[in-house]
C-alpha positions in Angstrom: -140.1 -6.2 -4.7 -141.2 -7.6 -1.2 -143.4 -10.6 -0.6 -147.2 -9.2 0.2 -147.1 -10.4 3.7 -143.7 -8.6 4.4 -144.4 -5.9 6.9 -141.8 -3.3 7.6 -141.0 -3.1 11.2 -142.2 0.3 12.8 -139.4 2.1 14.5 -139.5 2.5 17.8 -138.9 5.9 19.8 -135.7 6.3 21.5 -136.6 5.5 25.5 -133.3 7.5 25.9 -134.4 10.1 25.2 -138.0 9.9 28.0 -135.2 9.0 30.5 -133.1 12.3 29.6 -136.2 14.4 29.7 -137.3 13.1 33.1 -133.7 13.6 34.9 -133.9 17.2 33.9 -137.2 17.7 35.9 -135.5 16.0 38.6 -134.8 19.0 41.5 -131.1 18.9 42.8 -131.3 18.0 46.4 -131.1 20.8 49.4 -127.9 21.3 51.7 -130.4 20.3 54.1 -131.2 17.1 52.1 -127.2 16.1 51.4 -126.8 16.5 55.1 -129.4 14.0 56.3 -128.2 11.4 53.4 -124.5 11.5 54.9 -125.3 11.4 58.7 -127.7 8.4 57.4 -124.9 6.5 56.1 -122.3 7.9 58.8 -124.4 6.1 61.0 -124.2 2.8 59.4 -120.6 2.8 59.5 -118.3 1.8 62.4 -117.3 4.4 64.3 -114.1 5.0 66.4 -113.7 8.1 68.6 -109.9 7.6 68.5 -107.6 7.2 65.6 -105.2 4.8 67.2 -107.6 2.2 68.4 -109.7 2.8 64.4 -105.9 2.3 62.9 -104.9 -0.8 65.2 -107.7 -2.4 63.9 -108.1 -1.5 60.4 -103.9 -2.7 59.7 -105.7 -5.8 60.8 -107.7 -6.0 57.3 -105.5 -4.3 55.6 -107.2 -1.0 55.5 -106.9 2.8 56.3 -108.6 5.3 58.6 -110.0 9.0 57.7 -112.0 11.7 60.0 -115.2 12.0 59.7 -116.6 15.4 59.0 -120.5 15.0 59.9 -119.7 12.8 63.4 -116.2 13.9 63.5 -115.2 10.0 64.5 -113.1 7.7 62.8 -114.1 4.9 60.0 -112.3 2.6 57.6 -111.7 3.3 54.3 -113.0 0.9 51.5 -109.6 0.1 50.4 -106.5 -0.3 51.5 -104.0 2.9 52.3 -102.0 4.0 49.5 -98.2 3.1 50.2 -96.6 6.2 49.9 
């Protein structure tokens, strides 16, 4: 039916499937762990201590303002404040 030479391709294994298995070994992080991540990326933000002078100048790019809940300063918001 085939040529002689023909050579059926071998299938290969599913690397899905050896990414699956090593996510489910991975250990969910500590409080302790989440903690440290977000005062790590708190602190590469810009920080206001009032929400007047963080609004001021955020209305200059166009964006909005929250509280902070690990430095309990103000930062910007990624994208702009919703209208309503």
């Amino acid at each position: 039916m085939f040529p002689k030479f023909y050579v059926m391709a071998r299938p290969q294994r599913s690397k899905r499937r050896k990414s699956l298995s090593k996510l489910s070994e991975q250990k969910e992080p500590t409080e302790e762990q989440k903690l440290e991540a977000q005062r790590k990326m708190c602190g590469e933000k810009k920080r206001f201590a009032f929400k007047g002078d963080a609004e001021r100048l955020a209305a200059e790019y166009g964006l909005g303002v929250y509280k902070c809940l690990v430095c309990g300063g103000w930062h910007f918001t990624s994208k702009p404040p919703d209208p309503t």
